[in-house]
C-alpha positions in Angstrom: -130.9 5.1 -159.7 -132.9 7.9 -159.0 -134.5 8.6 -155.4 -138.2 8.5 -154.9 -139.9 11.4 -154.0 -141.3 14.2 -156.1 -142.3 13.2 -159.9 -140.5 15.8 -162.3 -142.8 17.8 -164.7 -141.9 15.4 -167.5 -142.7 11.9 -165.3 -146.4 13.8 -164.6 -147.2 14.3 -168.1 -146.3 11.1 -169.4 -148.2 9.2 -166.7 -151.1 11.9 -167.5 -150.6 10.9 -171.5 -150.3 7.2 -170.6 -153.9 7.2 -168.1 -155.9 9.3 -171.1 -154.3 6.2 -173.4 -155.5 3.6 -171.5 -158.5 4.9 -170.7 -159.3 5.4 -174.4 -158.1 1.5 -174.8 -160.1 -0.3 -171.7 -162.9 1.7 -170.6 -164.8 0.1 -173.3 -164.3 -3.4 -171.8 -165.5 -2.3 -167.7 -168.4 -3.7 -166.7 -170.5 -0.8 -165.4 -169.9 -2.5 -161.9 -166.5 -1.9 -162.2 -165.4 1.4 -159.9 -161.5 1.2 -159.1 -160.0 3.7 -160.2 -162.1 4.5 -163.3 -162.9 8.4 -164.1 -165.8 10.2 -162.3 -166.8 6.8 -160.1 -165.9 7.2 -156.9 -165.6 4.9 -153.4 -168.7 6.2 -152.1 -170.7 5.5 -155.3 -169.0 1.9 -155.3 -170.7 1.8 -152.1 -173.8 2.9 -152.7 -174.3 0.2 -155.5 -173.0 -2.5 -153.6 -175.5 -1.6 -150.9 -178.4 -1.5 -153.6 -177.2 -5.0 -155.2 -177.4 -6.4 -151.4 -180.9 -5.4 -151.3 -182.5 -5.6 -154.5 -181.0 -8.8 -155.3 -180.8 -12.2 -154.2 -177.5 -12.9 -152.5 -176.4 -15.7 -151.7 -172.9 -14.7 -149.3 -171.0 -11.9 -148.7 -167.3 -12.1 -148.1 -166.4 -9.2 -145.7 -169.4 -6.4 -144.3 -168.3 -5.9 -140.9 -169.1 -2.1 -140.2 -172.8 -2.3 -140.0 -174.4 0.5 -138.0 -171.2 2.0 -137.5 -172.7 5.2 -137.8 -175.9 4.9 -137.1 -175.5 6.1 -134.0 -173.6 8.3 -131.7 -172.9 6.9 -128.1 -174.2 8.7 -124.8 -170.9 9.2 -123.4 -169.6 10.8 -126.1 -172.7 13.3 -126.7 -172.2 14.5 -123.0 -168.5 15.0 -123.5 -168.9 17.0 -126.6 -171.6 19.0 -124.5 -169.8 19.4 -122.1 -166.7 21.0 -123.8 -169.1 23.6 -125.4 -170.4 24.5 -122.3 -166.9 25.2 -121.0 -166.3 27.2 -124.6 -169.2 29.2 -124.1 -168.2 30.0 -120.5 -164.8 31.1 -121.8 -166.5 33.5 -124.6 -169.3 35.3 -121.9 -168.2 38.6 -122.9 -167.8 38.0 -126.6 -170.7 39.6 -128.9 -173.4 37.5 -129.4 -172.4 37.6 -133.5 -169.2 36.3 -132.5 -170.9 33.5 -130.6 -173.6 32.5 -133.0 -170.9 32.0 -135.7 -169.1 30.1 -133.7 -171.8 27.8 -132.6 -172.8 27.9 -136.0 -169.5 26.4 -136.9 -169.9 23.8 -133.9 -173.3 22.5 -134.5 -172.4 22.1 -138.8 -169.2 20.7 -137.8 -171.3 17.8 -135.7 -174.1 17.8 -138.5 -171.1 16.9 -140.9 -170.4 14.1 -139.3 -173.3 12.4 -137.7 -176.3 13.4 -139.9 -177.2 10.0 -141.4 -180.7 8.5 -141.9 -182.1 7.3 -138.1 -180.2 9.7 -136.5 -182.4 12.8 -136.9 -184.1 12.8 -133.2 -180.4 12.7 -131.7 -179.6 15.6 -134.0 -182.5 17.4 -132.9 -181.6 16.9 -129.6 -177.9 17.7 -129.8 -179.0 21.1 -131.2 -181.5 22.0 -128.7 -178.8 21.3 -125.7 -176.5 23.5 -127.6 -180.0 26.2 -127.6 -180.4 25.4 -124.2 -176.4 25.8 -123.3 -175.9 29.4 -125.3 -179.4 30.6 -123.0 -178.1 30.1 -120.0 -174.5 31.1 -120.9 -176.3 34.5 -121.7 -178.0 34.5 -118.6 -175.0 34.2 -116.6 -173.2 37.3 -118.2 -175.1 39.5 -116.0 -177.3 39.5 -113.2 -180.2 41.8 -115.5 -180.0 39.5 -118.3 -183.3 38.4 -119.1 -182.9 35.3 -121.7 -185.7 33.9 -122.0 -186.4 30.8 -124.3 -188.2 32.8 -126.9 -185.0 35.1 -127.1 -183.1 31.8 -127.6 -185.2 30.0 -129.7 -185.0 33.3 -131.8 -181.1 33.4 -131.9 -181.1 29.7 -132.6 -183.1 29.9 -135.5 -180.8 32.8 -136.4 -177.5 31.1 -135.7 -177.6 27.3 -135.5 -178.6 25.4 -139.1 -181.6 23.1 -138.7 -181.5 19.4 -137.9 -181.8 17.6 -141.4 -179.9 14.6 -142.7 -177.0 15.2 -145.2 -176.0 11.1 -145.3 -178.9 9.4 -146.7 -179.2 6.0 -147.3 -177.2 4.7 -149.9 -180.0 2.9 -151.6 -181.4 6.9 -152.2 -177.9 8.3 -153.6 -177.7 5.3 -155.6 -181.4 6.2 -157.0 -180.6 9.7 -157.3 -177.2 9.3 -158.9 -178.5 6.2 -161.3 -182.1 7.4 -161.5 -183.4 4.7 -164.3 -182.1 1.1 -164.0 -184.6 -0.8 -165.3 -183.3 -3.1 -168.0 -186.3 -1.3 -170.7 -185.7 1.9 -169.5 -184.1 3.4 -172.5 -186.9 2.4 -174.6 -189.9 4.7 -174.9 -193.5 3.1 -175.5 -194.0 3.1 -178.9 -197.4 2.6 -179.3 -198.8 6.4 -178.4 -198.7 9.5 -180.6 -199.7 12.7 -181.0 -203.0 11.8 -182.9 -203.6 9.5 -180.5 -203.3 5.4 -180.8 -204.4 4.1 -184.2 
């Protein structure tokens, strides 16, 4: 009996041999609903089109969809603990170059974007980055007792430094449009009835 673990050379290019068989065999008999495990479909598409049958169809029940508005928003608490924490960054870094800090607020404020940039959340993005603006000015106007930061000097290194507020998660009903762009049942077939002499 041999231990699991590691797959030899020879186990990976068999099962590689026997998934390109298969596929061959049974991709012809998926529905085009079908997304486990079939090549270049994805969980997040399977999502996105379940979300657009919800919508554009008439359901009647759905078994389990329990996570609604997960995301859709970030909680207070957790917005002033993240602030907080780069405030206590920023004072750690005072005598850094202001290079070094922009990148690393750059890296901060993507980082957040990453995660939380989903349609209905653009105001607290917006928000969230002028805090961080608002933070890096008066962290620079603490590193000496000339230091004259003003806003505009911030709102110039911000627009420098930190990426602009924009949502990278849209609705799944728009990456289902833009991944599946004509779904109409008669899409495929062009009018017939107009040339280039005109219609006779």
């Amino acid at each position: 009996m041999r231990p699991l673990g590691i797959a030899a050379l020879e186990d990976k290019i068999v099962q590689r041999a026997l998934v390109e068989v298969l596929n061959a065999v049974y991709e012809q008999d998926f529905l085009g609903f079908s997304y486990g495990f079939r090549p270049q479909r994805s969980q997040h598409q399977a999502l996105d089109a379940l979300s657009v049958g919800i919508t554009r169809t008439n359901v009647s029940w759905i078994v389990d969809a329990d996570i609604k508005s997960f995301f859709d928003a970030v909680s207070h608490e957790w917005l002033i603990t993240t602030l907080k924490r780069i405030k206590e960054e920023l004072r750690r870094r005072w005598h850094i170059s202001i290079h070094e800090q922009g990148k690393w607020l750059r890296k901060v404020v993507q980082g957040y974007f990453g995660y939380h940039a989903v349609s209905g959340n653009y105001p607290r993005m917006r928000a969230f980055r002028n805090q961080v603006t608002d933070l890096w000015r008066r962290a620079l106007r603490r590193r000496g007792q000339r230091d004259r930061t003003t806003w505009s000097k911030a709102l110039r290194l911000a627009a420098e430094w930190l990426p602009q507020a924009r949502v990278l998660h849209p609705w799944p009903n728009a990456r289902f449009d833009a991944t599946h762009p004509r779904q109409e049942p008669g899409a495929r077939i062009v009018h017939a009835g107009i040339c280039a002499g005109g219609a006779r």
